[in-house]
C-alpha positions as a Markdown table, in Angstrom:
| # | Residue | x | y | z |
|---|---|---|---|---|
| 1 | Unk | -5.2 | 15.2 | -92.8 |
| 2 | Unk | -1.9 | 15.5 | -94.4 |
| 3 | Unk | -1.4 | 14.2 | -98.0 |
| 4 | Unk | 2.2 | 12.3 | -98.5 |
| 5 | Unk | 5.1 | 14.7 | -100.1 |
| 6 | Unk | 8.2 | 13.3 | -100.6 |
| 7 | Unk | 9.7 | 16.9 | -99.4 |
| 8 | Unk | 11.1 | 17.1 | -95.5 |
| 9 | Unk | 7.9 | 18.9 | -94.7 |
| 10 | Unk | 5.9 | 15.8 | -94.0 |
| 11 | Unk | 7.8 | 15.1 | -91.1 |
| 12 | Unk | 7.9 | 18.3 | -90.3 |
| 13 | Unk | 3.6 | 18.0 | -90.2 |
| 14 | Unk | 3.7 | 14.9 | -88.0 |
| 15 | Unk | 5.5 | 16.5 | -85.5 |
| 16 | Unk | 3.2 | 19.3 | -85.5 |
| 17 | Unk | 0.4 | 17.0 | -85.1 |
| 18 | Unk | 1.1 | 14.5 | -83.0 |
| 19 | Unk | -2.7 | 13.8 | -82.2 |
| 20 | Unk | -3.1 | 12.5 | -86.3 |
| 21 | Unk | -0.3 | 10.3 | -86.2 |
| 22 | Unk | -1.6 | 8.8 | -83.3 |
| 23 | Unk | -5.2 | 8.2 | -85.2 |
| 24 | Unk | -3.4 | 6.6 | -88.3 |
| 25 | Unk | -2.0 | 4.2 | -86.1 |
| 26 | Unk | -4.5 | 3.2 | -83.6 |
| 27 | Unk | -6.8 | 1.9 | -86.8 |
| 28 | Unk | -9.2 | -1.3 | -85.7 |
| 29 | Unk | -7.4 | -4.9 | -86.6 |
| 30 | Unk | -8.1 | -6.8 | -89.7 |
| 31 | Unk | -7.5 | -3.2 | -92.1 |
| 32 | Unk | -4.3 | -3.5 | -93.5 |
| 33 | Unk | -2.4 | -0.3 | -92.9 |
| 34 | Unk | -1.7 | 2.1 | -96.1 |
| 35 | Unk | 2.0 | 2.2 | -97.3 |
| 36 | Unk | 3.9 | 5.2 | -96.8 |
| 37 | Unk | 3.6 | 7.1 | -100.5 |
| 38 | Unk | -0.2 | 5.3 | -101.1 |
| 39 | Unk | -2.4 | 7.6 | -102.6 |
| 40 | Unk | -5.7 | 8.1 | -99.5 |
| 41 | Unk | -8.8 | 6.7 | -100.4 |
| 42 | Unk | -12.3 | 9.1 | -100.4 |
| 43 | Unk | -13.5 | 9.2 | -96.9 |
| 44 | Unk | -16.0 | 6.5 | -96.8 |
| 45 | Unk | -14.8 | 3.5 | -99.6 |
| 46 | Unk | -14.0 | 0.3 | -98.3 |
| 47 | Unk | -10.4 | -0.6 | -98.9 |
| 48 | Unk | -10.8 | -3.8 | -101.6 |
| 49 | Unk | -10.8 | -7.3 | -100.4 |
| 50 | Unk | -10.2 | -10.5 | -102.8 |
| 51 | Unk | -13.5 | -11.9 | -102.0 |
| 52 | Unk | -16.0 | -9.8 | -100.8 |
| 53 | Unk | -18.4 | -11.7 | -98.5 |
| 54 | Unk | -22.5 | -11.6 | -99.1 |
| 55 | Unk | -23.0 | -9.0 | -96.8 |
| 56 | Unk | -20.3 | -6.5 | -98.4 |
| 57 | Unk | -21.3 | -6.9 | -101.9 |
| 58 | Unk | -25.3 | -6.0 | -100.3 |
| 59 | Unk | -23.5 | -3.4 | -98.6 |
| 60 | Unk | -21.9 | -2.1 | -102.0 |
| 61 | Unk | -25.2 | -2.6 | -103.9 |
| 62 | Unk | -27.4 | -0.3 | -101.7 |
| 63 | Unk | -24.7 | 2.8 | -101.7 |
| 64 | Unk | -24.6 | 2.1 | -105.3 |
| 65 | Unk | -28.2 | 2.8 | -105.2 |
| 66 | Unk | -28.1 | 5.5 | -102.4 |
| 67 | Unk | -26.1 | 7.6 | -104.8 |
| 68 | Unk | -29.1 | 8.3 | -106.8 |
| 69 | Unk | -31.0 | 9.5 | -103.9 |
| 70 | Unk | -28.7 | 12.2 | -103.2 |
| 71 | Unk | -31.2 | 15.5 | -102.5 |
| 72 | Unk | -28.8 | 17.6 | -105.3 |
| 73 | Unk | -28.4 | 15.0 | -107.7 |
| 74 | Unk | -31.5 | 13.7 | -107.8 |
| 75 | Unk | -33.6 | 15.9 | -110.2 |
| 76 | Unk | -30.2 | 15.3 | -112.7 |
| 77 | Unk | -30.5 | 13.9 | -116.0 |
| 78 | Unk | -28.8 | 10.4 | -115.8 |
| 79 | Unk | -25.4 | 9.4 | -117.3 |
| 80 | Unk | -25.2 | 8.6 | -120.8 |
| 81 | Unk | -28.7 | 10.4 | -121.5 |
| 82 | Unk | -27.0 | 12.5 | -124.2 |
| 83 | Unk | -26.2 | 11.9 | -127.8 |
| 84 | Unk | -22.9 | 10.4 | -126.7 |
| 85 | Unk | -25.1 | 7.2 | -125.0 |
| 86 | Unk | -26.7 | 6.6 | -128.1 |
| 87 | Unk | -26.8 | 2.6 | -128.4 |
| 88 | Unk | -24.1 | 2.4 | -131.0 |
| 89 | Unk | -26.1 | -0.1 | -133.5 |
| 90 | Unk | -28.4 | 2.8 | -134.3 |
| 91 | Unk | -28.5 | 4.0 | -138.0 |
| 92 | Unk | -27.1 | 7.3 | -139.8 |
| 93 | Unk | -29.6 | 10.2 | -139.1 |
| 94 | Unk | -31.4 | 11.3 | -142.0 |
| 95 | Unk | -32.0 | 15.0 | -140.6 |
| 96 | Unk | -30.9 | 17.0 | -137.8 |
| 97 | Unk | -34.5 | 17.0 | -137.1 |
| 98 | Unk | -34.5 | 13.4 | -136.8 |
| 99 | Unk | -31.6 | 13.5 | -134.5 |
| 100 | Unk | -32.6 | 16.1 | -131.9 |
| 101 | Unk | -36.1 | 14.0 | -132.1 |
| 102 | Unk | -34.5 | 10.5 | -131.3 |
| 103 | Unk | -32.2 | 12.6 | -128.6 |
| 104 | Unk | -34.9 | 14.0 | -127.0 |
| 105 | Unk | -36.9 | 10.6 | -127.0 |
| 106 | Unk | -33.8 | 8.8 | -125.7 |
| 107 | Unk | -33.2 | 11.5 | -123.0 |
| 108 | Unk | -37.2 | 10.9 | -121.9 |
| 109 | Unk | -36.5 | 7.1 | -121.8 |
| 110 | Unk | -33.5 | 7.5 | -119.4 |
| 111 | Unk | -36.2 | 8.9 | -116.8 |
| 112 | Unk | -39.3 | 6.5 | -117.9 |
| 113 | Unk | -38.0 | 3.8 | -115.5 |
| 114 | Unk | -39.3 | 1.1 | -118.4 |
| 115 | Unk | -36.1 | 1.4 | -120.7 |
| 116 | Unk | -33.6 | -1.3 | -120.7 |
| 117 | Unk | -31.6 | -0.4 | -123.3 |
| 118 | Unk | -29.6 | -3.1 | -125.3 |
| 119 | Unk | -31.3 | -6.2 | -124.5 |
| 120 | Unk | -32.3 | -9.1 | -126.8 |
| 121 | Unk | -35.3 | -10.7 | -127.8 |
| 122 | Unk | -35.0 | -13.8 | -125.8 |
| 123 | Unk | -34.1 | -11.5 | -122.4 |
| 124 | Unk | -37.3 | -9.5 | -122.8 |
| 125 | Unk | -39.7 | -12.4 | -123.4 |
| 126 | Unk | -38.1 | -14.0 | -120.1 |
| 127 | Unk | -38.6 | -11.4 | -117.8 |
| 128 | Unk | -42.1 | -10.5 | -119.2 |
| 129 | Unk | -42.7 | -14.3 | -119.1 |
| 130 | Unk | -43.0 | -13.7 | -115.4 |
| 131 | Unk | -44.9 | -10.0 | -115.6 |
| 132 | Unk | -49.3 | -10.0 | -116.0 |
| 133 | Unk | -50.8 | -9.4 | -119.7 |
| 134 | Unk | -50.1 | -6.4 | -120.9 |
| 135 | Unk | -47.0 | -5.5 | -119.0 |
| 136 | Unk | -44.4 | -4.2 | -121.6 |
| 137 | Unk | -40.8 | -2.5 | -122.4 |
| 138 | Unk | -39.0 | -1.1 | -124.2 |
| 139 | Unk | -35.5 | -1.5 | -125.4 |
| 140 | Unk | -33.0 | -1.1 | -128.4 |
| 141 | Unk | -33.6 | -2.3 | -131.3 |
| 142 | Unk | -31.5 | -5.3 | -132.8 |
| 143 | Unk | -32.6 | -4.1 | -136.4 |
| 144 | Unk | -29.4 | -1.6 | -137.9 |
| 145 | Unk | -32.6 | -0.1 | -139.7 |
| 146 | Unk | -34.6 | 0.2 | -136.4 |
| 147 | Unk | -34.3 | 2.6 | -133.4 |
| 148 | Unk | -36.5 | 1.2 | -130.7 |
| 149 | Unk | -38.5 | -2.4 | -130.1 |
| 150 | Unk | -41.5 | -2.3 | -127.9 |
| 151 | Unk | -41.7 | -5.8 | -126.3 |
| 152 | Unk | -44.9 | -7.0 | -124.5 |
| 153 | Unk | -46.7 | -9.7 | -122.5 |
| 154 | Unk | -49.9 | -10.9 | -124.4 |
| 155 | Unk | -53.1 | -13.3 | -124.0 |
| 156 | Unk | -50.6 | -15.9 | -126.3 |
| 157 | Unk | -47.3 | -15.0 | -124.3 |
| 158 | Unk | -44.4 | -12.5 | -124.7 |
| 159 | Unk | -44.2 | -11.1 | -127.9 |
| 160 | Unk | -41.7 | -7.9 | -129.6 |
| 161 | Unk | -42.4 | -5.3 | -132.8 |
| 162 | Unk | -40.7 | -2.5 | -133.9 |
| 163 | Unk | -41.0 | 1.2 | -133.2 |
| 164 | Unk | -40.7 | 2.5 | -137.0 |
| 165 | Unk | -39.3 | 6.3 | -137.6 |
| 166 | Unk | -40.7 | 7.7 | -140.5 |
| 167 | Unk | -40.8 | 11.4 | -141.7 |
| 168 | Unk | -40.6 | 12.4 | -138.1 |
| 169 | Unk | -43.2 | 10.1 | -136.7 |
| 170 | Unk | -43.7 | 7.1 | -134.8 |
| 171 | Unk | -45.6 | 3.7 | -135.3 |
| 172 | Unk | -45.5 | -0.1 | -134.8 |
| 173 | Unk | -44.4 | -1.8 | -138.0 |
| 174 | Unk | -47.6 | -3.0 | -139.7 |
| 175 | Unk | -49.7 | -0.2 | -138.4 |
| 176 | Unk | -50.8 | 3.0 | -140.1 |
| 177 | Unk | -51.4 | 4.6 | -137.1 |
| 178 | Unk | -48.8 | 7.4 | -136.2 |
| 179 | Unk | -47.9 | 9.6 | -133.6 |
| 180 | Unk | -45.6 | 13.2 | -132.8 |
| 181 | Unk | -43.8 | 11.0 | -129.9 |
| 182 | Unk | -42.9 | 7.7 | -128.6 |
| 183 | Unk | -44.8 | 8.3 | -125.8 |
| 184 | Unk | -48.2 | 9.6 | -127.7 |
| 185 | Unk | -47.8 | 6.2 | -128.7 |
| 186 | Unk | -47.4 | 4.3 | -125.7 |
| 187 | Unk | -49.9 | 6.7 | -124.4 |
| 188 | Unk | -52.4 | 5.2 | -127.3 |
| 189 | Unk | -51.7 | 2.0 | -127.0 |
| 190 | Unk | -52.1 | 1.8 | -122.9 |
| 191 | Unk | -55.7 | 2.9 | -123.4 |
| 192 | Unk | -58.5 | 0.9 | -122.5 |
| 193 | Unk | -59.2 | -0.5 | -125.4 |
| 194 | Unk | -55.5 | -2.1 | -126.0 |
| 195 | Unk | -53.4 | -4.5 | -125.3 |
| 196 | Unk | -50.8 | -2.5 | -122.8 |
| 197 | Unk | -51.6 | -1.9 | -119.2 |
| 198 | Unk | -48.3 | -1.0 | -117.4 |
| 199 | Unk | -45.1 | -0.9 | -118.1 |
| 200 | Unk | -42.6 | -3.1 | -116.6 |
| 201 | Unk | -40.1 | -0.8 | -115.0 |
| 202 | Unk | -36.4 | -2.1 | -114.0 |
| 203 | Unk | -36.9 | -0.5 | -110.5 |
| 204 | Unk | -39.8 | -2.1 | -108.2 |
| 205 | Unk | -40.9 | -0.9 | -106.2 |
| 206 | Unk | -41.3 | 2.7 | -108.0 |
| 207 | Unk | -39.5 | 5.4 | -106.3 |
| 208 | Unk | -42.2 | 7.7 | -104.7 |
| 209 | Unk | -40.6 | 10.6 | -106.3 |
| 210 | Unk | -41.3 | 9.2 | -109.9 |
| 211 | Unk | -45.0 | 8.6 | -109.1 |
| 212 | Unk | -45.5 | 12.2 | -107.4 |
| 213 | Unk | -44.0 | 13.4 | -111.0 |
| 214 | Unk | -46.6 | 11.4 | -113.2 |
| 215 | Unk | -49.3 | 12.7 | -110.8 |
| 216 | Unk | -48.5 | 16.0 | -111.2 |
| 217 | Unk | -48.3 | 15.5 | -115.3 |
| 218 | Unk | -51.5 | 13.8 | -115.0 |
| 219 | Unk | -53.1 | 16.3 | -113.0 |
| 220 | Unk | -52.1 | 19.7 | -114.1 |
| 221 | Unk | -50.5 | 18.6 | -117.4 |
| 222 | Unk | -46.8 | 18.6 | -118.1 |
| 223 | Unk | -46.9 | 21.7 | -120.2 |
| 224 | Unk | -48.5 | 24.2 | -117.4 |
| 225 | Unk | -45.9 | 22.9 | -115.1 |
| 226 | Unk | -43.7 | 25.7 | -116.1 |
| 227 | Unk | -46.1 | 28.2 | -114.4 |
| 228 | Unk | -47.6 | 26.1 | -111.8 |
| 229 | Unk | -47.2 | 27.9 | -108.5 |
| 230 | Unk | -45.7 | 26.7 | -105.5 |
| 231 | Unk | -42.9 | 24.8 | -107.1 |
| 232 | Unk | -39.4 | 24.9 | -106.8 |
| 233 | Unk | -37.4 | 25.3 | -110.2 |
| 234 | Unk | -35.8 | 22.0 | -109.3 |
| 235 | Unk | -39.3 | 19.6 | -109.0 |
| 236 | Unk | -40.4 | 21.9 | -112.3 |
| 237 | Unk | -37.3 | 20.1 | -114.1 |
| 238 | Unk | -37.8 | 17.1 | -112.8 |
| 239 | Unk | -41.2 | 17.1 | -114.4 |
| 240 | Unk | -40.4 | 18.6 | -117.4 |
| 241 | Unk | -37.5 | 15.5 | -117.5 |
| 242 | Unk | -40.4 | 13.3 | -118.1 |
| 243 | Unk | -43.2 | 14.8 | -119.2 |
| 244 | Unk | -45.3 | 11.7 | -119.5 |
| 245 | Unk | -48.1 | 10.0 | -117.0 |
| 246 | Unk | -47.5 | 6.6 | -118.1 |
């Protein structure tokens, strides 16, 4: 395909291929033809319409979602899973300690599948209005002072507390209880005993891959997954992504 060049040799490509200038123009009705000079679009977009019917925008929505299925992108952290995607309201770090902790926790969160990022209080309780007891999330704080809110569906309705950061560890506020990790904590909290049974998860159904990953975590825990045999450095990553079997 010849790109446009406003040098002589573009006419001078045409005439060597008459077979592509007979393509261009033989395109089916209804597509408006580019304008001479018009940057080409990727093979495969859609040239935009003014109002997309039903059936396009369902058409847009699953290649938006095919795009993460993609066999070498799909062990890939997600965009925004770095520092840089911090949720802006978050506080000053106190330590660089705390911040590769809270990066690292953020990073995990990306992968969890249960992480809705900035959403308010009154969003949360409506979507776990509709979710069984015990489903929960979790999402960004609305506290400056706060990093992460655990939100959750009990016996009495949907109800939210905070996920305090002290001295390197994590709790619920008005709980002495404390824990290396966010998800030690969930991990806790999910057990039989407590209030938490699954997570409510922003994709359902779960992606097959994401529950072969928990299994393996579960089975063979997440730090021998480094040596397990039989597995390709990629899946190994993938794992070690999200180390977690909640």
């Amino acid at each position: 395909m010849v790109r446009y060049n406003p040098d002589s040799t573009v006419a001078q490509s045409r005439k060597q291929n008459p077979a592509a200038e007979t393509q261009n123009q033989s395109q089916p009705q209804g597509e408006p033809a580019e304008p001479e000079g018009a940057e080409r679009r990727p093979e495969g977009d859609q040239p935009e319409s003014q109002e997309p019917t039903e059936s396009q925008l369902d058409l847009l929505q699953w290649r938006k979602l095919k795009l993460h299925e993609e066999p070498d992108t799909w062990g890939q952290p997600i965009p925004g899973a770095g520092a840089e995607g911090f949720p802006t309201h978050l506080r000053p770090f106190s330590s660089a300690a705390q911040y590769q902790l809270v990066e690292r926790t953020y990073q995990q969160l990306q992968h969890s599948g249960y992480y809705w990022g900035a959403m308010a209080m009154g969003a949360a309780h409506g979507l776990l209005a509709r979710a069984p007891p015990g489903a929960f999330l979790i999402r960004d704080s609305g506290q400056p002072d706060v990093f992460f809110t655990l939100s959750y569906r009990s016996a009495d309705g949907p109800t939210s507390v905070r996920v305090q950061l002290s001295d390197l560890l994590f709790g619920l506020s008005g709980s002495h209880r404390t824990f290396a990790s966010l998800f030690g904590l969930l991990t806790y909290y999910t057990g039989a005993a407590c209030k938490l049974t699954a997570p409510y998860r922003r994709q359902r159904p779960e992606r097959l891959k994401q529950m072969c990953r928990r299994a393996l975590a579960s089975a063979h825990g997440a730090e021998n997954i480094a040596t397990f045999p039989g597995l390709s450095a990629q899946v190994k990553d993938y794992v070690q992504a999200y180390p977690c079997c909640i």
